[in-house]
LODOKOL-249418 format. One record per residue (C-alpha): x, y, z. Coordinates in Angstrom, 3 decimals, m for minus. Example, Ala and Ser with C-alpha at 12.3 -4.5 7.8 and 13.67 -1.06 7.14 Angstrom:
residues 2
12.300,m4.500,7.800
13.670,m1.060,7.140
This chain:
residues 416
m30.272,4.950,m218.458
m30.766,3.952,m214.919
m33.168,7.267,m214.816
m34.809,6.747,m217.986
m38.008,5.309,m216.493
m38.200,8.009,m213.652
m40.476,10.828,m213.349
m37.803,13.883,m213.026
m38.571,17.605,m211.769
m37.018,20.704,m211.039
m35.432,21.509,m207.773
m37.045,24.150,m206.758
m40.609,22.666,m207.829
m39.953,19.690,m205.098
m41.745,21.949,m202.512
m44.630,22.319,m204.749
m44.394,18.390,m205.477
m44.318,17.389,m201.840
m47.201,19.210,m200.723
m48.907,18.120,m204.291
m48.726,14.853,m202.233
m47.895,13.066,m205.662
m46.624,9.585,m204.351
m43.098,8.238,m204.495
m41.692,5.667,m206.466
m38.691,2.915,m205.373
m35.832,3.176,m207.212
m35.151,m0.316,m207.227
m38.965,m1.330,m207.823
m40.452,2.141,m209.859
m44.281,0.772,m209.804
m43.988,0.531,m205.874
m44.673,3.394,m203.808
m42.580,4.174,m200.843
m44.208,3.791,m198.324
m42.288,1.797,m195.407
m39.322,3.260,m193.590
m36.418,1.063,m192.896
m35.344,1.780,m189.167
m32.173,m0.242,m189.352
m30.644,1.231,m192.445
m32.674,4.891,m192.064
m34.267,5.476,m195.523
m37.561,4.541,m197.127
m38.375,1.652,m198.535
m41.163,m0.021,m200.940
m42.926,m3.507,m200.560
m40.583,m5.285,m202.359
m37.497,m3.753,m200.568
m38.971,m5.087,m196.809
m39.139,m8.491,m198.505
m35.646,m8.147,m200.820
m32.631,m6.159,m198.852
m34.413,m5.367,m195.784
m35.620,m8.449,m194.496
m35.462,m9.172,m190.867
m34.768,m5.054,m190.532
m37.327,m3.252,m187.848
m39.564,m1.289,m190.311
m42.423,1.017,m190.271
m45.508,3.035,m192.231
m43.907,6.234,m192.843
m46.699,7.930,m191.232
m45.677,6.373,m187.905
m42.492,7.058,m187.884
m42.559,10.744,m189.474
m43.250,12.469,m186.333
m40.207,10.811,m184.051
m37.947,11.549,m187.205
m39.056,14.910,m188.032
m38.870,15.978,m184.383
m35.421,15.073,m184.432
m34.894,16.688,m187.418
m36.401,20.202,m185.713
m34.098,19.762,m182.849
m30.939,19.723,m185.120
m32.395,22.316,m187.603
m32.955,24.814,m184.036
m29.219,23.911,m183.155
m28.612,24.924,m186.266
m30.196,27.876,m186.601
m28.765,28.820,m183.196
m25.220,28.725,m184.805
m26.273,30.088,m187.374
m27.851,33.062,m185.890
m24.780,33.175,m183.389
m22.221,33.281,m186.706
m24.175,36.096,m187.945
m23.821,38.122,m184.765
m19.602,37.303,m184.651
m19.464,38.199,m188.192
m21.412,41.569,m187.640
m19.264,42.280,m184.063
m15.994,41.821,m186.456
m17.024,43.448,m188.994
m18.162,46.699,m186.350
m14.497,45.872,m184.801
m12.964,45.786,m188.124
m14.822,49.208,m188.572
m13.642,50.372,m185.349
m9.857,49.369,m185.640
m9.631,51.281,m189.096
m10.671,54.698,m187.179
m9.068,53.773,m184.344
m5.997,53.385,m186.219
m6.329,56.740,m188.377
m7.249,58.557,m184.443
m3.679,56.954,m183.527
m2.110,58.193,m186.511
m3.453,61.706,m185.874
m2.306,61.469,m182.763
1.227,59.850,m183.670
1.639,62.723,m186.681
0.425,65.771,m183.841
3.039,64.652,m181.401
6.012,63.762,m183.443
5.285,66.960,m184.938
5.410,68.976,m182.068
8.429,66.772,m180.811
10.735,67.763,m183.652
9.518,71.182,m183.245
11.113,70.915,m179.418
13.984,69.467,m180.627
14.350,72.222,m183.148
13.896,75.000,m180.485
15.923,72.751,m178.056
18.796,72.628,m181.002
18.194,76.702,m181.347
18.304,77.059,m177.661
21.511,75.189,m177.119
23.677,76.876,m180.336
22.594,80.159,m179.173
23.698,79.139,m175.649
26.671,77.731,m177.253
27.716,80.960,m179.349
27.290,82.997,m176.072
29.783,81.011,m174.527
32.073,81.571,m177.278
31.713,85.434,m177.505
32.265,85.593,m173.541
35.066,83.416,m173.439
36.304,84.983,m177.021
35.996,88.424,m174.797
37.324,87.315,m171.872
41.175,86.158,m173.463
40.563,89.600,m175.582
40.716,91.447,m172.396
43.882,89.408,m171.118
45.224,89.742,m174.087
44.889,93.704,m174.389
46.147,94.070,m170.798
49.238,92.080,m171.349
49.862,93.797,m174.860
49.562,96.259,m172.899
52.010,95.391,m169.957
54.664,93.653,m172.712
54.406,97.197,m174.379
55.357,99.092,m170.777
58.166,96.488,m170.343
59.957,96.962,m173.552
59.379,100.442,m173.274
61.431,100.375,m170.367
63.749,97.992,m171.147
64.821,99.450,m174.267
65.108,102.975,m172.315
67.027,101.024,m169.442
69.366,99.608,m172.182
69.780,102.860,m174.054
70.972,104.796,m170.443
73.327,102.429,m169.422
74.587,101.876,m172.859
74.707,105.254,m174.142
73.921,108.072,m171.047
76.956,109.544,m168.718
77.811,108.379,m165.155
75.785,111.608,m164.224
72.854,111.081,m166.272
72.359,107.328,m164.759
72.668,108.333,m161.637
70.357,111.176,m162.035
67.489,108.893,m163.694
68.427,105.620,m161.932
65.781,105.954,m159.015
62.879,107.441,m161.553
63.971,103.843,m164.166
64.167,101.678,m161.211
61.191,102.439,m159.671
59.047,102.171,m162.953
61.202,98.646,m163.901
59.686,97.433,m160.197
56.600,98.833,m160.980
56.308,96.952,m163.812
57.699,93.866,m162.496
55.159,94.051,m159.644
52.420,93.810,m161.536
50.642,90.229,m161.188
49.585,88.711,m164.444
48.051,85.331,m165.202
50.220,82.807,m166.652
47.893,80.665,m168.113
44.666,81.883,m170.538
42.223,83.437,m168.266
39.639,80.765,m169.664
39.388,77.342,m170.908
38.204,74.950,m173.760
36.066,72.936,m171.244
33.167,72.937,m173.223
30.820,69.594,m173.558
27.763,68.469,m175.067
26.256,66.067,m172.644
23.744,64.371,m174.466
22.124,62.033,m172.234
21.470,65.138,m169.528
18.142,65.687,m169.098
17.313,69.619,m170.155
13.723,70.527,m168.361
10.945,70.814,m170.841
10.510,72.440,m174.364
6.976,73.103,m175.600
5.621,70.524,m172.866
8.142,68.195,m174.116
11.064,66.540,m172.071
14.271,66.852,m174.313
17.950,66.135,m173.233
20.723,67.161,m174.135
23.036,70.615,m172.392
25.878,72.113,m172.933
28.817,72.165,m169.772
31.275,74.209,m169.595
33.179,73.560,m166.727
36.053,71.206,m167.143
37.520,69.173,m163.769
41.174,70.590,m163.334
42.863,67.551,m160.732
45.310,70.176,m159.283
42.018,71.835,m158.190
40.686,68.815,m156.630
40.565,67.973,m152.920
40.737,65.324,m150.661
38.260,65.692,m146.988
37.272,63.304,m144.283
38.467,61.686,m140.953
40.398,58.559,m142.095
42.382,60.722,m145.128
45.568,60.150,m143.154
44.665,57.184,m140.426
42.943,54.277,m140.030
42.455,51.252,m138.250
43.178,47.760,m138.989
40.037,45.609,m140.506
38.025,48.324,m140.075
36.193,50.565,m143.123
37.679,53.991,m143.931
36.210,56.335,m145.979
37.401,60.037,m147.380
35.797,62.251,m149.933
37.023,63.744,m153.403
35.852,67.046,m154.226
36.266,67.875,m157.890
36.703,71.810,m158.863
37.171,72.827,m162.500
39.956,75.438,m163.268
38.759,78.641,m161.504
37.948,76.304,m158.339
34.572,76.258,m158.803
32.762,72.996,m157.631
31.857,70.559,m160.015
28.045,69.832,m159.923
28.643,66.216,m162.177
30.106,62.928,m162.077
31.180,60.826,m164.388
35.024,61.747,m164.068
37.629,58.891,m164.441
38.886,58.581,m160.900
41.480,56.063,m159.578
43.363,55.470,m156.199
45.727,53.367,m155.147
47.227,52.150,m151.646
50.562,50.332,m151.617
52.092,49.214,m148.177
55.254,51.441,m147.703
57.425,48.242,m145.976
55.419,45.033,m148.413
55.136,46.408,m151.459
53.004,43.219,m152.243
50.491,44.837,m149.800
47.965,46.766,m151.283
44.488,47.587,m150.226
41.663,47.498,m152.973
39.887,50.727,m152.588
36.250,51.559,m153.880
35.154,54.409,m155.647
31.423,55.384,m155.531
30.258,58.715,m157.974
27.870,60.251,m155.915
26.569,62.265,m159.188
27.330,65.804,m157.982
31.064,66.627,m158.316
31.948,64.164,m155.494
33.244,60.882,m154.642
33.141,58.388,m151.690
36.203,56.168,m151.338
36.030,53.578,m149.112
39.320,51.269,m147.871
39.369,48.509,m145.333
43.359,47.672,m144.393
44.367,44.500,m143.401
47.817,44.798,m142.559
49.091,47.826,m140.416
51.986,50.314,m141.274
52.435,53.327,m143.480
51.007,53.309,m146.723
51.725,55.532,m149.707
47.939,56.462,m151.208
47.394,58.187,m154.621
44.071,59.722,m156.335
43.982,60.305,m159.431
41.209,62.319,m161.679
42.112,61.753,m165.575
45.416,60.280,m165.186
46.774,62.934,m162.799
47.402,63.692,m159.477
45.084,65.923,m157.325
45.766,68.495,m154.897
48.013,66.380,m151.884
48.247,63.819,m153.687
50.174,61.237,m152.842
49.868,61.384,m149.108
50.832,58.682,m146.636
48.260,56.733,m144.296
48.810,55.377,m141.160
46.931,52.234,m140.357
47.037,51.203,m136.980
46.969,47.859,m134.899
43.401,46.549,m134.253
40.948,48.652,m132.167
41.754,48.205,m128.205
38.270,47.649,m126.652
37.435,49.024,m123.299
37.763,46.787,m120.200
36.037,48.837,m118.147
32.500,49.934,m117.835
31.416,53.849,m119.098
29.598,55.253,m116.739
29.078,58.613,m114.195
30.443,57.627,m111.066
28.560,59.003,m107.489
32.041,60.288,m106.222
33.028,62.006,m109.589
29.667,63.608,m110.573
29.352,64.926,m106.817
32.568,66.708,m107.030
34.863,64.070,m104.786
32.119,63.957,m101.595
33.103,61.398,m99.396
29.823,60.633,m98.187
28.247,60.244,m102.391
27.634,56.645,m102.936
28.539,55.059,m105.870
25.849,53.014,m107.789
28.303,50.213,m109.130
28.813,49.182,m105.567
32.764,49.898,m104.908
34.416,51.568,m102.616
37.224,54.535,m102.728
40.278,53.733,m100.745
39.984,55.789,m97.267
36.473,55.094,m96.567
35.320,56.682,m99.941
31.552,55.543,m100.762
32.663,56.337,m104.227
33.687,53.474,m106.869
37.603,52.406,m106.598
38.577,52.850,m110.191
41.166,55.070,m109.141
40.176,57.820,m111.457
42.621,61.146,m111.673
40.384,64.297,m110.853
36.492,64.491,m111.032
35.333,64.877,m114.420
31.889,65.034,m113.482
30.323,63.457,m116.593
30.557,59.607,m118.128
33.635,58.220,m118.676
35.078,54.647,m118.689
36.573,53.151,m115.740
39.311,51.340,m117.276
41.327,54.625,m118.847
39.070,57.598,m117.889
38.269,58.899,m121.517
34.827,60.456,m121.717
34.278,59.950,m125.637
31.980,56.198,m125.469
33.424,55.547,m128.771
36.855,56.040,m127.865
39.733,53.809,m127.949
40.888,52.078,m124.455
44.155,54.523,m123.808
45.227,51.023,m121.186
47.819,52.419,m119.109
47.698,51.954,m114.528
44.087,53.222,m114.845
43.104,49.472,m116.585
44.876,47.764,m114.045
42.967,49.884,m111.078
39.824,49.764,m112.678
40.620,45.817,m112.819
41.193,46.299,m108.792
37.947,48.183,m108.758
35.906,45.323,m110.543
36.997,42.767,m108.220
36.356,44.404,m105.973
33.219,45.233,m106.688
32.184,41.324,m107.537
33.308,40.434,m104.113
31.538,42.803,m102.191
């Protein structure tokens, strides 16, 4: 009802009106034109409206006010655009990056589906590799107890051949006849008997799949996995180093455990359960906590610091048993002696005993000697301390009447 009495056109003919320039009607007041703009509530108005709603409200002729308004109108319609323009380019780039991920992606695949499938090809010539390895090591052990087997069929064959002919003679043959065959049976019998044998199977069952080994490269591939085949026997397994059997008090020790499987061959892995233990002989509350470091190659580092000294009782162990001189008993000695003295080349030693050689240190040999007074026995013509004489710098201090000399010899020496 309300648009009953208004002139109504078509959307898209409101271009076509507009630059018609057919006039505009109120909608409040539909015989006046709008022709005034209300600046206070922004939107035209008519005659009556200035006078009705919009009294006291800054107004204007719409053709005064079109330009300021329609400028600012451009200015938001170029931002606009601007966004608009700048959406269009984002939606383009993801669509192109949408475009590019998809072949990207099917590249990747290619490339995922080329190497997996040359992987499991490794794998499956790794796998080949490793059973035929494995079966070889089967035939030549298989071959090797064959042969041990044969030769001591063979030797058990000789030996009850003999023994049954033994028995037969001395049950059955005349005085005469034993002691005409005696020295041809009992030469064969220690023939036989001298023959050395191997009581134990020539070979093991010390075969291992290490998986996590790494295995060199298969088709350009890095695969793990190998078979080993040597198993650590402990009564093959020795013990090496300095401090094995002595030591000093609150000082670090170390010795070495070589692991050999059952021909003696050296292991060339770790990984073997090793333990060790060092009771006090005399406090059997004593012990000393050792540590074990796997050096990755067949051998281990053990490393002891004793804090009380005495005999100890030490055991190693490699899977539970004992190795080769194992257990073995330490000595720990009393804390290191340091030297008193000083280590140095004396000018009377080094120059063979000459009474005129003078000694840089500043004392003075007994007699008139230029030489130093440590009272040293003989010349030893190299660097040695003054308090005991020993010529090793790392040495212990012997002590004995050469400390209390050398003491002589210092004093000496300060006072002149």
């Amino acid at each position: 009802k309300k648009m009953a009495s208004r002139a109504v056109t078509e959307l898209e003919n409101t271009k076509d009106c507009s630059q018609a320039g057919k006039a505009l009607f109120c909608p409040s007041h539909p015989t006046e034109e709008l022709r005034l703009f209300c600046e206070q509530c922004d939107q035209p108005a008519c005659q009556n409206c200035v006078t009705d709603r919009h009294q006291q409200h800054p107004y204007d002729f719409t053709g005064n006010v079109i330009h300021r308004h329609g400028d600012a109108l451009r200015k938001v319609l170029k931002n606009t655009q601007e966004h608009r323009d700048t959406l269009k380019d984002v939606l383009s780039k993801i669509d192109d990056m949408g475009s590019a991920i998809h072949s990207r992606a099917e590249a990747v695949a290619t490339e995922i589906c080329l190497f997996t499938s040359g992987y499991v090809k490794a794998i499956e010539e790794h796998r080949d590799r490793l059973l035929k390895q494995l079966e070889d090591l089967k035939v030549q052990k298989e071959n090797l107890l064959h042969l041990q087997k044969a030769r001591l069929q063979q030797l058990l064959l000789d030996m009850k051949t003999g023994v049954e002919f033994t028995e037969r003679l001395l049950t059955s043959g005349s005085d005469l006849e034993i002691l005409i065959t005696k020295g041809v049976v009992a030469s064969r019998l220690a023939k036989l008997n001298s023959i050395a044998y191997n009581t134990r199977p020539s070979v093991d069952d010390g075969i291992q799949f290490c998986p996590k080994k790494r295995a060199g490269q298969c088709g350009g591939y890095e695969v793990f996995g190998a078979i080993l085949n040597k198993v650590v026997d402990p009564s093959r397994c020795t013990l090496h180093g300095e401090d094995l059997h002595s030591a000093c008090q609150n000082q670090l020790a170390s010795f070495t455990l070589l692991c050999n499987d059952s021909m003696g061959e050296r292991m060339v892995r770790g990984g073997e359960a090793v333990q060790v233990t060092i009771i006090h002989k005399d406090k059997r509350d004593c012990a000393v906590k050792p540590t074990v470091c796997d050096n990755d190659d067949g051998t281990y580092h053990i490393s002891y610091s004793p804090e009380e000294p005495g005999l100890y009782a030490c055991c190693v162990f490699v899977k539970g048993q004992h190795v080769q001189g194992s257990p073995f008993t330490l000595m720990v000695k009393t804390k290191f002696h340091e030297h008193q003295g000083v280590f140095h080349c004396c000018t009377f030693c080094s120059s063979g005993g000459q009474k005129a050689a003078c000694c840089a240190c500043g004392g003075t040999m007994p007699g008139g000697f230029q030489g130093c007074g440590h009272g040293h026995k003989g010349h030893p013509g190299c660097p040695h301390w003054s308090c005991c004489g020993q010529v090793k710098k790392s040495s212990e201090c012997l002590g004995g009447p050469l400390s209390d000399l050398s003491q002589k010899g210092l004093l000496r020496t300060v006072t002149l």
